[in-house]
C-alpha positions, -999 to +999 in steps of 0.1 A: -931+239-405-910+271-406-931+300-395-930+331-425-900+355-416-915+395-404-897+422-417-865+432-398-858+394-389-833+371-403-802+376-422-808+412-433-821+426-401-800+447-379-788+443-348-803+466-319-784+493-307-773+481-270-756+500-245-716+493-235-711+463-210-699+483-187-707+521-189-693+545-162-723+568-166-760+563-153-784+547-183-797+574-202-770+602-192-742+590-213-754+610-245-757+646-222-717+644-207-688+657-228-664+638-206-650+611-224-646+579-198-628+548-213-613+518-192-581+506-188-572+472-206-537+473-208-509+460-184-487+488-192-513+516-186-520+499-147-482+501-148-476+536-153-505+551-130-486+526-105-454+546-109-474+582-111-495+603-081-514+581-054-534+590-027-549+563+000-582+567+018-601+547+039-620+523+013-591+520-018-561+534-030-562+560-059-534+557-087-532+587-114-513+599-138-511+630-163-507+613-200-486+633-220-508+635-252-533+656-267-560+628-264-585+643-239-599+612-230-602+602-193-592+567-187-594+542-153-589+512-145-599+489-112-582+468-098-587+438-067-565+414-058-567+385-044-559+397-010-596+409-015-610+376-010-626+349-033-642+361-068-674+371-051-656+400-028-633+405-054-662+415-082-683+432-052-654+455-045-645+462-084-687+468-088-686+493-061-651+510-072-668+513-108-698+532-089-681+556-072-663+563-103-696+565-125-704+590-099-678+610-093-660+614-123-680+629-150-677+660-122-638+660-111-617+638-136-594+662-156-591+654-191-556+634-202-555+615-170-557+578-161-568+570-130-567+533-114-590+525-085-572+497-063-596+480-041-587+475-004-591+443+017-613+445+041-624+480+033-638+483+001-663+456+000-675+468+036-672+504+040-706+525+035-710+536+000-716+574+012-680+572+031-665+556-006-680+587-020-665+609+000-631+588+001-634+594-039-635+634-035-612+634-018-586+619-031-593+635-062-586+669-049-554+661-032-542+638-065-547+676-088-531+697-059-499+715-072-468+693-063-450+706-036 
């Protein structure tokens, strides 16, 4: 026996409203920032922040580069090789580089920049998460210095 369909089920019912995957902002907080965060999915884009500014720390290497567009979107991308380790460090260290970026970003990104968040071995998976933070800050501030 098929039990009587409710309203909203079925064929005609829609589907909820669910948040992104993978967000880079805290639940609930994405509606109040006017930064716009996308992620990196192409080759070419790892590429060229590859080619661009870089600045190592302790815990990763930051990659950025200024797009030459209009589009004020900030873009990153993460990256772990397998120098990391197996899949388990290599996801641990991507998790915690997307973190630090959920964190610091919405605060010190620049609109029309990509920025790429290489994972290091050894350092990203076990550094402490305050030290990332701090690694993340700066790093940022040296990447937007002026050029000398």
């Amino acid at each position: 026996m098929t039990p009587p369909e409710e309203p909203g089920q079925g064929i005609t019912a829609e589907a909820p409203v669910a948040p992104p995957a993978v967000s880079l902002f805290a639940p609930g907080k994405a509606a109040d920032q006017t930064l716009a965060v996308q992620t990196l999915r192409h080759r070419k884009d790892f590429l060229r922040a590859a080619s661009a500014r870089r600045q190592g720390t302790g815990g990763f290497l930051l990659q950025a580069r200024h797009r030459d567009d209009t589009d004020p979107v900030v873009r990153v991308g993460f990256t772990a090789s397998k120098k990391i380790g197996n899949s388990v460090f290599r996801n641990r260290a991507k998790r915690r580089l997307r973190e630090i970026a959920r964190a610091i970003l919405p605060d010190m990104a620049v609109p029309g920049w990509d920025y790429v968040l290489v994972a290091r071995p050894g350092a990203t998976v076990d550094r402490d998460f305050a030290a990332l933070l701090e690694d993340m800050r700066g790093a940022m501030r040296s990447v937007h210095r002026a050029p000398k």
